[in-house]
C-alpha positions as CSV (number, residue, x, y, z in Angstrom):
1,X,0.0,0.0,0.0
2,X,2.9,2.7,0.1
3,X,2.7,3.1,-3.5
4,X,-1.1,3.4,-4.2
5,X,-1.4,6.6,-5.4
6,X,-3.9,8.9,-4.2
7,X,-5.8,9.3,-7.4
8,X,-6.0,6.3,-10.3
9,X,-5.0,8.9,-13.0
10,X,-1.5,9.2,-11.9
11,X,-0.8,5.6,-13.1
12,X,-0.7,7.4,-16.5
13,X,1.9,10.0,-15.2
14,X,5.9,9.4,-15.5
15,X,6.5,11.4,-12.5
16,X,4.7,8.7,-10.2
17,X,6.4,5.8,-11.6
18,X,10.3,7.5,-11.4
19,X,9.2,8.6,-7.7
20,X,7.9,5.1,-7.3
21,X,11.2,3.4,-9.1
22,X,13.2,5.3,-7.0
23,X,12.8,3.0,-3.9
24,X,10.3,0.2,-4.9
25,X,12.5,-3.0,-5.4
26,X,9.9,-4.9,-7.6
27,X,6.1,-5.4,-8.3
28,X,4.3,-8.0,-10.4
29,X,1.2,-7.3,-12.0
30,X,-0.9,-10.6,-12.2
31,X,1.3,-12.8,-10.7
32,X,4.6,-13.5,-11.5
33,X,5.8,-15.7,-14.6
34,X,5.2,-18.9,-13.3
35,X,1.9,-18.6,-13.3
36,X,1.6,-18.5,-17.0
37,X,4.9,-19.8,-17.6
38,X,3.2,-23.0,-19.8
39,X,1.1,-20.4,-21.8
40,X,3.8,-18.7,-22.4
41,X,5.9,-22.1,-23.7
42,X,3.0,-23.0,-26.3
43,X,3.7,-19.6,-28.3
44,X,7.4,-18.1,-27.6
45,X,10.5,-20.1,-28.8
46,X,13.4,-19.7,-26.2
47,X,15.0,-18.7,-29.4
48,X,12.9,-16.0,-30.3
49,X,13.7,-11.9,-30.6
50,X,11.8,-10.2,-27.8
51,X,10.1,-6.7,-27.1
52,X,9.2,-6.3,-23.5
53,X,6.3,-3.5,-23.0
54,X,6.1,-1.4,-19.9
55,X,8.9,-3.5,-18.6
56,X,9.0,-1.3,-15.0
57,X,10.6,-3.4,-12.2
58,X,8.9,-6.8,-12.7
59,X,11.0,-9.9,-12.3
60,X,9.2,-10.9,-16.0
61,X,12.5,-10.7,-17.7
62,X,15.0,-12.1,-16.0
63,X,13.0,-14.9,-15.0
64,X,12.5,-15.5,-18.9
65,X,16.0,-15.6,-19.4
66,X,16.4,-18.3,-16.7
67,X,13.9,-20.3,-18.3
68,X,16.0,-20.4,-20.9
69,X,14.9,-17.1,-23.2
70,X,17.6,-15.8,-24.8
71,X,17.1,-12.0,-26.5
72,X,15.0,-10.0,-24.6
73,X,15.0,-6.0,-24.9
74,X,12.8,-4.3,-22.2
75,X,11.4,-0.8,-22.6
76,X,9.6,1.9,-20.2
77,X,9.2,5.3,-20.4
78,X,10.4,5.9,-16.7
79,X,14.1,6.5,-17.4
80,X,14.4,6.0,-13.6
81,X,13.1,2.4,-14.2
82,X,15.1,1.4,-17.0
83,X,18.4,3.2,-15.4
84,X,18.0,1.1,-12.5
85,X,17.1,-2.2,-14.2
86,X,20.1,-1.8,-16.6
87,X,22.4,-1.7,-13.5
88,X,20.6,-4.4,-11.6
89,X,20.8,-7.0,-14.7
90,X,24.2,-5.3,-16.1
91,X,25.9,-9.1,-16.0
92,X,23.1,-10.3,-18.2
93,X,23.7,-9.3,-22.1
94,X,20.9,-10.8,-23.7
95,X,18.6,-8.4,-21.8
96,X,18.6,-5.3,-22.9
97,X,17.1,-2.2,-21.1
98,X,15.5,0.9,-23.3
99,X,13.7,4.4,-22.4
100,X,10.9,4.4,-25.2
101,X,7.2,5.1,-25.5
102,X,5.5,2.2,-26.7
103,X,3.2,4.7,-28.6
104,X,6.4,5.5,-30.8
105,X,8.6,2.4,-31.0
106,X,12.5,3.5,-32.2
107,X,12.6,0.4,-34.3
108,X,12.5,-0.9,-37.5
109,X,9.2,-3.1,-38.9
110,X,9.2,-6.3,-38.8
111,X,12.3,-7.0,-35.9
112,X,10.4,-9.0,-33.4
113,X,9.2,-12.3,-32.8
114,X,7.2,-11.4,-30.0
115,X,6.0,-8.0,-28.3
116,X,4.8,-9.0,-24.8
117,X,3.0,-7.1,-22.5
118,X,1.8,-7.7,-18.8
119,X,-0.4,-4.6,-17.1
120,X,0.9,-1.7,-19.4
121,X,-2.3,-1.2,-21.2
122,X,-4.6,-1.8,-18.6
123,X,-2.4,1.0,-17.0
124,X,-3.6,3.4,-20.0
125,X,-7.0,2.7,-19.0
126,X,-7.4,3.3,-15.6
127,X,-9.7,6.5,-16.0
128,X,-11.7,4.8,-17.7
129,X,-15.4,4.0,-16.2
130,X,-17.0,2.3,-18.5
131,X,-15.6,-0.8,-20.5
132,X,-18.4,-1.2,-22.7
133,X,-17.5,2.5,-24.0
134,X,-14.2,3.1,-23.5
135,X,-13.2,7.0,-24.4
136,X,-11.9,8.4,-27.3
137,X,-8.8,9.2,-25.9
138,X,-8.2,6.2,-24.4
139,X,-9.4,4.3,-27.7
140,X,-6.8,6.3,-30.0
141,X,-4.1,5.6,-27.1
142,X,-4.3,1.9,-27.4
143,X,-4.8,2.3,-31.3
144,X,-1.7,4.3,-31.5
145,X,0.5,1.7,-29.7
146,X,-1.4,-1.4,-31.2
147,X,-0.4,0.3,-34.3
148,X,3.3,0.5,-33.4
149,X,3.2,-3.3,-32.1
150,X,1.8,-4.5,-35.4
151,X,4.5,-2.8,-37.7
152,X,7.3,-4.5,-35.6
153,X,6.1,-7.9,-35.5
154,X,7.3,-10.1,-38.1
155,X,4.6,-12.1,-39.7
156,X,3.6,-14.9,-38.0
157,X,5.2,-13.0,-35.0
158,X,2.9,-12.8,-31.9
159,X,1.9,-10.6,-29.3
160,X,1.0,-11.3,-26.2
161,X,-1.1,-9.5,-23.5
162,X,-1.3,-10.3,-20.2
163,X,-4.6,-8.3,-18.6
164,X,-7.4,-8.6,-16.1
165,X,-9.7,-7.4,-18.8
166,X,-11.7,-10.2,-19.9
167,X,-12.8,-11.2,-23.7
168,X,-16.0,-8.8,-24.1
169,X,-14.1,-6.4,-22.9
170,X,-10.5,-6.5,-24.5
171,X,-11.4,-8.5,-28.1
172,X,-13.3,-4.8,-28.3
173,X,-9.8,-3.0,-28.9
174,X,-7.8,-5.7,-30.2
175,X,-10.0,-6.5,-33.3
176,X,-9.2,-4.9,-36.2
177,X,-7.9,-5.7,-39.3
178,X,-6.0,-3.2,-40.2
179,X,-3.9,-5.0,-37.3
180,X,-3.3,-7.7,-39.5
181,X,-3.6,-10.4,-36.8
182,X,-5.6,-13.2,-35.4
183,X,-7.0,-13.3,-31.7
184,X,-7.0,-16.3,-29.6
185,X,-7.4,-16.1,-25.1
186,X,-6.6,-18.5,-22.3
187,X,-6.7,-18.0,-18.6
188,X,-5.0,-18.7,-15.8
189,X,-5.1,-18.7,-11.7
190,X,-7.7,-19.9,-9.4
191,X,-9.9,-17.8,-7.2
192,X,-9.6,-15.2,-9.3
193,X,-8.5,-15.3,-13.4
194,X,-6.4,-13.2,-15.5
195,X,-6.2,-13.5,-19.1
196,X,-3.8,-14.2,-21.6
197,X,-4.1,-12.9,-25.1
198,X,-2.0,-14.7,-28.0
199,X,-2.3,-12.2,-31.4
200,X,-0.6,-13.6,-34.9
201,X,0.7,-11.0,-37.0
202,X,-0.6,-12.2,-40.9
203,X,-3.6,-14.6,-39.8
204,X,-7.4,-13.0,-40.2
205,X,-9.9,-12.5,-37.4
206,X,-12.5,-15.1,-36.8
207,X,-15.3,-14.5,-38.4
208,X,-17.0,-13.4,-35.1
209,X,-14.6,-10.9,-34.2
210,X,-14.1,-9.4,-37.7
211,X,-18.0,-9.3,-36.9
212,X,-17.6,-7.7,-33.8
213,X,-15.3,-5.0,-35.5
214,X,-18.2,-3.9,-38.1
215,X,-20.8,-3.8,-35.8
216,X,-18.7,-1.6,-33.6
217,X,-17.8,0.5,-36.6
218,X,-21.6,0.8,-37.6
219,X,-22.2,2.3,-33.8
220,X,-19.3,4.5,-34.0
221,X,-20.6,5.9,-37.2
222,X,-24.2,6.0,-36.4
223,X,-24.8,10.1,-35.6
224,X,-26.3,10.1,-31.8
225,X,-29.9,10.0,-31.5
226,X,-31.6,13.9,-31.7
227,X,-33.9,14.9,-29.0
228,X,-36.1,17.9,-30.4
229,X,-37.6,20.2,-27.8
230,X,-40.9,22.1,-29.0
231,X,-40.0,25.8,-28.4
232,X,-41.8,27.7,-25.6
233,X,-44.7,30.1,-27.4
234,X,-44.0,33.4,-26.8
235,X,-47.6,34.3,-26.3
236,X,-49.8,33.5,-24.1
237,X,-52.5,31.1,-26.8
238,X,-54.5,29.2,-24.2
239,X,-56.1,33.0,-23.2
240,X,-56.3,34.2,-27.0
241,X,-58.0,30.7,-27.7
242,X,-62.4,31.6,-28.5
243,X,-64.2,29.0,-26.7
């Protein structure tokens, strides 16, 4: 509890997570990698070139590389976070540590095997009430750095989101062609279940979420619904009326 903030809307600010990083030794969103460590085995080769989302202090990728993982770059846009987690893993050269926005990736296309994320969106969305009608600024966030994840995927590369959010919720963002990629969820834990997205780079959606994504278009584009008031009569008719 020493970190909660005092308002959920400073989980979007980079001053609270350098103060945080500062001190905080490590946090794991969703439990730590052994609790989705076989999901994560079905659809990541140790071999594999990695992009690490949001990396902050988790234990995520050091505990890939001792499973065996072998190139894993890690980027946040705390420099705080990423100073401190290059020093802590400095013996380790396959994991590499990066200050970057994930809305504007300083890569090339098509680099990565995987982009893998665990709590960084759903850390983009934490003023949001609603999750049936998620903002427009939060949508064009999300679209911005699902844009960015697409382009630097290779095809058949995958990207994988680890969330809370569950299917009726997420699939809502994720589905879109222009993503170029397939959707497919598991879950894991037991009293309570997080969710684990797998998205292929160069395989279509299903043909009920490329259905969800045209209904959702239709909405967006439908014009809101126009309430016409009758305006008040000037006069006063109900005295002027002969009866």
């Amino acid at each position: 509890m020493e970190y909660l903030p005092d308002s959920n809307a400073r989980y979007k600010d980079v001053d609270y997570w350098n103060e945080r990083y500062r001190t905080e030794e490590s946090f794991e969103w969703f439990g730590d990698f052994t609790k989705f460590e076989h999901l994560i085995k079905k659809h990541v080769g140790v071999e594999d070139n990695i992009l690490i989302l949001g990396c902050g202090n988790s234990a995520l990728s050091c505990d890939m590389h001792q499973a065996g993982y072998t190139s894993i770059t890690n980027i946040d846009y705390s420099s705080v976070c990423v100073e401190t987690m290059a020093e802590k893993h400095r013996n380790h050269s396959e994991l590499s540590w990066l200050c970057m926005d994930a809305r504007r990736l300083a890569f090339p296309d098509a680099v990565f095997d995987v982009v893998l994320e665990k709590g960084t969106l759903d850390a983009m969305l934490v003023e949001e009430t609603d999750p049936w009608s998620v903002s427009n600024d939060a949508t064009q966030l999300l679209h911005q750095v699902l844009q960015e994840v697409s382009r630097v995927l290779r095809p058949g590369g995958r990207f994988i989101s680890v969330t809370f959010a569950q299917p009726h919720f997420r699939k809502r963002l994720y589905s879109r062609a222009e993503y170029d990629w397939s959707i497919k969820h598991y879950h894991y834990g037991n009293s309570f279940h997080y969710f684990l997205y797998v998205l292929t780079k160069g395989e279509e959606l299903s043909l009920e979420d490329a259905e969800m994504e045209r209904r959702l278009r239709a909405e967006a584009e439908t014009p809101p619904f126009e309430v016409i008031f009758q305006e008040v009569d000037s006069e006063d008719f109900l005295n002027n009326i002969g009866l």
